[in-house]
C-alpha positions in Angstrom: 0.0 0.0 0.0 0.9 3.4 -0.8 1.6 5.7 2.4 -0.8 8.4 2.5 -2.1 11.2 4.6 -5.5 12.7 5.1 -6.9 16.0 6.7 -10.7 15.0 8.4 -13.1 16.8 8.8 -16.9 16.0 9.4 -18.8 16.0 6.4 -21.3 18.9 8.4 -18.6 21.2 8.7 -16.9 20.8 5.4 -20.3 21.5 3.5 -21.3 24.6 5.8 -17.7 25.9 5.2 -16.0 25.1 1.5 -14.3 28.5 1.9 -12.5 27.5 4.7 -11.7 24.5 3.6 -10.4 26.2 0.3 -8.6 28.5 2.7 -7.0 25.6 4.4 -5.8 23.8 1.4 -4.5 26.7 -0.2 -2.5 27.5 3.0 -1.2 23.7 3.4 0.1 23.9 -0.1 1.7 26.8 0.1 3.4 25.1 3.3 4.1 22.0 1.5 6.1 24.4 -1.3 7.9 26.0 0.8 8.9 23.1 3.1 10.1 21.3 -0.5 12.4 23.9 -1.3 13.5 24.4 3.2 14.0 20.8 3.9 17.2 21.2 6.5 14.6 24.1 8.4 12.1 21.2 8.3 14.4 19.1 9.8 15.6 21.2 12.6 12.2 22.0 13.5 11.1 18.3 13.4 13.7 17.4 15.2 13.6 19.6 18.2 9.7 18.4 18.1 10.1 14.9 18.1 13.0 14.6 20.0 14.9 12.8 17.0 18.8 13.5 16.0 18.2 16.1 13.0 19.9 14.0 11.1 17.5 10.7 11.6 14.5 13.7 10.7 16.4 15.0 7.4 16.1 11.2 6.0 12.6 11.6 6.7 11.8 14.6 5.2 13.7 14.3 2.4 11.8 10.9 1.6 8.4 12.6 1.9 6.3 13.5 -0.6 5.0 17.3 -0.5 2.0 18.4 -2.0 -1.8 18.9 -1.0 -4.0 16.9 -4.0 -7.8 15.8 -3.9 -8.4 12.3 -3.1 -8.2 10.2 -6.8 -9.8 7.3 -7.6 -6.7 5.1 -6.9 -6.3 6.2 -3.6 -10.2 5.9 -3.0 -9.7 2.2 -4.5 -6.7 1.7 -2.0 -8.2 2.9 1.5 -11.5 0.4 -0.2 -9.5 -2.5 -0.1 -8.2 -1.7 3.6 -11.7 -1.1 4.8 -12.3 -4.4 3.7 -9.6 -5.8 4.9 -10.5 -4.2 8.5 -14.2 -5.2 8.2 -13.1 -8.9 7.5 -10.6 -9.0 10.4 -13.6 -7.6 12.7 -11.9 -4.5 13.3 -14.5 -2.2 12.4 -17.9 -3.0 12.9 -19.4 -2.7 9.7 -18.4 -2.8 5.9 -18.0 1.0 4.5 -18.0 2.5 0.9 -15.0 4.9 1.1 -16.1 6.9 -2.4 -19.2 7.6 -0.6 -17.6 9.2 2.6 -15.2 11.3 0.2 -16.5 15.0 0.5 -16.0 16.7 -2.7 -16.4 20.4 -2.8 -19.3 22.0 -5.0 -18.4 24.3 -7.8 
């Protein structure tokens, strides 16, 4: 499986406030640019967070992957296939369709 990260947010929220949401993407990205182009500042600042050596974090940070994107469907198939996999194992109660807990902003 691919590694992956997701900002949450209830679904009542997200619809009463796209703008913010817009607002908060906009601002991650902007973060995630910069941080591509600072990565030894990431570091130190990981590092004094975490409690790491800096240069354990750099390793880190230079292997991630920066940028703020809309869930596709291949990550929407992905996070389907661990559902199910959870659901099987009796980890979550019931089965769940991922596409339709995807919040997708209206135009």
């Amino acid at each position: 499986m691919s590694n992956h990260q997701f900002y949450l947010s209830s679904r009542t929220y997200a619809e009463r406030n796209p703008a913010v949401i817009k607002i908060i993407i906009e601002e991650l990205s902007k973060l995630d640019i910069w941080s591509k182009s600072h990565l030894p500042e990431v570091a130190d600042a990981l590092a004094a967070q975490v409690g790491l050596d800096k240069t354990i974090v750099q390793v880190a940070a230079n292997r991630s992957a920066y940028g703020v994107k809309p869930l596709d469907g291949k990550v929407i198939a992905e996070q389907q296939r661990i559902a199910d996999t959870f659901y099987e194992l009796k980890l979550i109660p019931k089965k769940l369709s991922v596409k339709d807990i995807v919040w997708h902003p209206k135009h």
